[in-house]
N, C-alpha and C positions, 0 to 999 in steps of 0.2 A: 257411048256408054249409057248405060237402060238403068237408072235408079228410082227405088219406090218410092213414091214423093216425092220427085223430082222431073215436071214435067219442060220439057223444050229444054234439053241438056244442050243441045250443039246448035240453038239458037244463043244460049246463055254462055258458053264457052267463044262464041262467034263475036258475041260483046266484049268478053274480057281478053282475047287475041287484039282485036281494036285500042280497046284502052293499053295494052300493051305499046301499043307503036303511038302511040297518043293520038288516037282519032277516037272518032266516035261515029255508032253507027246510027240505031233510031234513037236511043237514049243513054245516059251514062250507067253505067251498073250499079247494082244495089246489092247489098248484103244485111238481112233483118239478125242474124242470130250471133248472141256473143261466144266469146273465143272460149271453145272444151268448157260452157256454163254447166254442164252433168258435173264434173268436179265439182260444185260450189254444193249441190243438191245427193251426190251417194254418202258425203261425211254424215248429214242429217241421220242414215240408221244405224249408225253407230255411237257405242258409249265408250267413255275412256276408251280409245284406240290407239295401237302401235299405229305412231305416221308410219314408220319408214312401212310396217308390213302392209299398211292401209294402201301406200301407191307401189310397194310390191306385187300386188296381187291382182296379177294378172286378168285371170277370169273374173274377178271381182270388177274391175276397173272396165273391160271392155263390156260386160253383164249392163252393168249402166249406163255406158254410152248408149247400146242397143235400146235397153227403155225410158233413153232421154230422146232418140227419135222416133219411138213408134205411132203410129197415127198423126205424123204430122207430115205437111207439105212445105217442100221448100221453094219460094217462090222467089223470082229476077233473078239474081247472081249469088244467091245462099244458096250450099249444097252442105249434104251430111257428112262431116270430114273425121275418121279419128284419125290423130295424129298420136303417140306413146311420148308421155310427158312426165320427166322426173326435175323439171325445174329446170331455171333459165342457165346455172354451172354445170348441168352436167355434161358438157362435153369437157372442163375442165376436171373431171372428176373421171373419165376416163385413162386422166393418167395417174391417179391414185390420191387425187384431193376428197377430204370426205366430204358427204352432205349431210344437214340436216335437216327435218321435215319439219312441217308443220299440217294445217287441214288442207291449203292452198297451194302453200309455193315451196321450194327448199331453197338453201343458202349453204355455199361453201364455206367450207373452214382454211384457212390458208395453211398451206405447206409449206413455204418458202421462207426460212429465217433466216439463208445466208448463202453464199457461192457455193458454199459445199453441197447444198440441199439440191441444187442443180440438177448433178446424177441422177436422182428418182424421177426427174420427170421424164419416162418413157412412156405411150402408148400400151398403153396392156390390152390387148383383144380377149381376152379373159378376164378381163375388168369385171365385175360383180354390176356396174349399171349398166355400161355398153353390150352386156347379156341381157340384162334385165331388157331395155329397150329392144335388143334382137324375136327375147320372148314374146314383149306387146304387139310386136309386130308381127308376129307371125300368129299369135291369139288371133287377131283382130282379122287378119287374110282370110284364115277358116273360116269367119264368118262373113265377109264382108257382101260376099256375091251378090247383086242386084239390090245391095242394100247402104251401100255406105261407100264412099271412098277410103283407103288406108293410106297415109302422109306417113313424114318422117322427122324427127324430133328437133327441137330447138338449139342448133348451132351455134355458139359463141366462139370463137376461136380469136384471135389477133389480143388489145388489149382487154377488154371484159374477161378473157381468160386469165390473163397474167394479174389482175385485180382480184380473180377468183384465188389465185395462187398465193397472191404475193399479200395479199390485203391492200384495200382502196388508200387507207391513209399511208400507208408505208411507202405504197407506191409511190403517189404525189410527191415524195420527200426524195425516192429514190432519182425521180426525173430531175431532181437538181446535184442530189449527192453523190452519185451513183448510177448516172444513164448511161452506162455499158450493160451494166447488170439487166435493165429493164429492155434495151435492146437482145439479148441474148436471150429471155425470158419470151420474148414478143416473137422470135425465131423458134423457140419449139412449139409455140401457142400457135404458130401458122404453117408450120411446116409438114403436119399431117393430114390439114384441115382437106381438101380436094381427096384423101383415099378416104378417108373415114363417109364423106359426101357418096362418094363412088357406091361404096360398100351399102348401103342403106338404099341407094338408088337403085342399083343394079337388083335387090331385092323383090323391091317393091315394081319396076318396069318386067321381069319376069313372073310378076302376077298378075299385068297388064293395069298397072296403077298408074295417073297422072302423078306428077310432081307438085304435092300441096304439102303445107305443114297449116305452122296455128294461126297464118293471115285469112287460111283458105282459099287463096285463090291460085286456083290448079293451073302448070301449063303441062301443055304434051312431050317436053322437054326436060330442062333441069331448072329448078325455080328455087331460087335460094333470097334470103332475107340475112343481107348485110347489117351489122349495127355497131355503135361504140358508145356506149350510155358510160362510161368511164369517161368521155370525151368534154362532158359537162365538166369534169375538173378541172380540164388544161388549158390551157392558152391555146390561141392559131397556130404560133410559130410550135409550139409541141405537138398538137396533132398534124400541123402541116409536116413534122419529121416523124414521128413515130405513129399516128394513124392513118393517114391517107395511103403511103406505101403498102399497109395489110390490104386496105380497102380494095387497094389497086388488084392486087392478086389475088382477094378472095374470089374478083368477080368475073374473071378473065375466060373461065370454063364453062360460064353457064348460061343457059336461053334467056333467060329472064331474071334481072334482078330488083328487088322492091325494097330500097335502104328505111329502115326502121329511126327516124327519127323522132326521137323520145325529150321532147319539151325543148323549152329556150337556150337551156344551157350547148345539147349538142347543137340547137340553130346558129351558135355562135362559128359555125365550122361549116357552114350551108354551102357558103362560097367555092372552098375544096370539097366538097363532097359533089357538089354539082358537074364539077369539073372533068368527072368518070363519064367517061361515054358510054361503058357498059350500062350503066344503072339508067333501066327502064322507068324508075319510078320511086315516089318518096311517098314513106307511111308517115303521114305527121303525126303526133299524141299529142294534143295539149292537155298538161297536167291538172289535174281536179283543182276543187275550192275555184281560187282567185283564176286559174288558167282555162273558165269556161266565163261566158261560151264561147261557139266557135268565131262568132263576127269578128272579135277581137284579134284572129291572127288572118285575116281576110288579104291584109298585105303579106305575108307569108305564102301562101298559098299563092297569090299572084307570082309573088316571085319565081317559084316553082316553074310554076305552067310556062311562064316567059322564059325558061330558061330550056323549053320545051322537054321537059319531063311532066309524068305521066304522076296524080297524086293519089292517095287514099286520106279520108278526110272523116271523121265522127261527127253524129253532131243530132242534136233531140229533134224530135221531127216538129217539134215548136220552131225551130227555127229556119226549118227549109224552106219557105215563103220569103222570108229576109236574105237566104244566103243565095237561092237563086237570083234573084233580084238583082247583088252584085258580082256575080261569079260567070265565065264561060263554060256551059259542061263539057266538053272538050280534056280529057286528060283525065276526068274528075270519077272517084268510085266514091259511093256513098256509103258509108257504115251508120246505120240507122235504129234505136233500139223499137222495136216493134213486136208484140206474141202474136197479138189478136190478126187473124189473115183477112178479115175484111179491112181491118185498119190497114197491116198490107199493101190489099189491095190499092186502097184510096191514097197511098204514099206513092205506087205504082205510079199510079194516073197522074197525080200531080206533075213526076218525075218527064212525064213526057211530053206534057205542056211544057218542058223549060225549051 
């Protein structure tokens, strides 16, 4: 693939096939640019805006992304990715849960007040978001030729779904009052999940698109980003009976999985999540304030890599002298916030002295 500003594509794909199987080839991968940052930057030219028309609007949204990369190079293992993003529920909202917006993110509203409420959750493909998305996606195709890669949207399905449903606190109450109901609930949240995948793949591989969404990092296959940020609430012995088994079958179809693990609480669950032999790889987040820097989960990240999974890792480039120092790059992607391309560069250089 031939992208403008994007030069040694299938040197840089060659890296992250490597970090894939947990080797390494000259160096560990690098990615300089943050996740769809043009979101943060098109709200700036607007006043009092409708959220919801503001990330309805298609040609508005992909218009931006186009002149959030123009003139720029993407350099190591950052490429220009739109992926169509109506917030971390909406696959929950595909069966009729509503959202609301904001400048950034959206949030569901729960649907779920009782056994009766059951029934509505069906899969609607005329869904009003899962068209919306269809629409972003096929904006974005039109344009994308020799210029961008087009991904596919952020999938939640198993329990972050049924939390979208059900509401977080309701739930926690139901997994002691009431876990049939939350068992049943976690059976429609997973039981669509691989067509609606299919559906959005199949799309985008007949426009001759890698499989990336909002981690960015593409395979030539099907590349999915497992997660349970709902899992921070439970216990072992609850996610060992009602998460792990989604986990299991979310990832059973796909080339490449990169589990999204989002701070201490779901680390409390590392042990069974490691335990998947599908999963390629673990995204760690250590959460802001008190959860940086990165030195501090240094044993976490070992853990990882010993358990020969493949990790993705943030971290200020103040501190990549300290974390190489104790780290194997073996396994290891860097996520690194950097604009300036000579800075860049000199992050490069360093990167390959480890």
């Amino acid at each position: 693939m031939e992208l403008k500003g994007k030069d040694n594509f299938d040197h840089a794909m060659s890296r992250i096939y490597a970090w894939y199987e947990n080797e390494m080839l000259d160096r560990p991968p690098v990615r300089f640019n943050s996740h769809n940052a043009f979101l943060y930057s098109r709200s700036q030219d607007l006043t009092n805006p409708d959220w919801k028309e503001f990330w309805f609007d298609c040609e508005m949204v992909v218009d931006h992304f186009i002149r959030s990369i123009e003139n720029r190079r993407f350099l190591a293992e950052t490429f220009p990715v739109f992926w169509p993003n109506l917030g971390p529920s909406v696959y929950a909202a595909f069966y009729g849960c509503s959202l609301e917006f904001n400048e950034t993110t959206s949030w569901s509203e729960p649907c779920v007040d009782s056994w009766d409420d059951m029934n509505k959750l069906k899969l609607d493909c005329e869904n009003e978001c899962l068209k919306k998305i269809e629409e972003l996606t096929r904006c974005a195709i039109e344009q994308c030729s020799g210029r961008f890669m087009v991904g596919y949207t952020d999938l939640h399905p198993g329990l972050d779904c049924v939390a979208a449903w059900r509401g977080s606190e309701r739930m926690c109450m139901d997994l002691y009052d009431d876990p049939a109901l939350i068992r049943q609930l976690a059976c429609s949240a997973t039981r669509d999940f691989q067509m609606v995948y299919d559906r959005f793949d199949a799309e985008l591989k007949a426009h001759n698109q890698l499989s990336v969404s909002w981690l960015e990092i593409p395979s030539s296959g099907k590349m999915h980003i497992p997660s349970c940020d709902f899992g921070a609430l439970i216990s072992k012995d609850q996610y060992a009976e009602f998460g792990l088994p989604i986990l299991r079958q979310e990832v059973q179809q796909m080339t490449h999985n990169i589990f999204h693990l989002d701070g201490p609480g779901v680390a409390n669950h590392l042990e069974s999540i490691l335990s998947v032999p599908e999963l390629n790889a673990i995204q760690w987040v250590q959460p802001p304030g008190d959860g940086q820097p990165i030195m501090q989960w240094v044993g976490l990240v070992k853990r990882i890599q010993a358990a020969k999974k493949s990790v993705v890792v943030c971290l200020a480039k103040e501190e990549l002298e300290q974390f190489t120092e104790q780290m194997d790059p073996k396994g290891l992607f860097l996520c690194i916030a950097a604009d300036d391309e000579n800075e860049q560069k000199d992050i490069i250089a360093r990167v390959e002295k480890w």
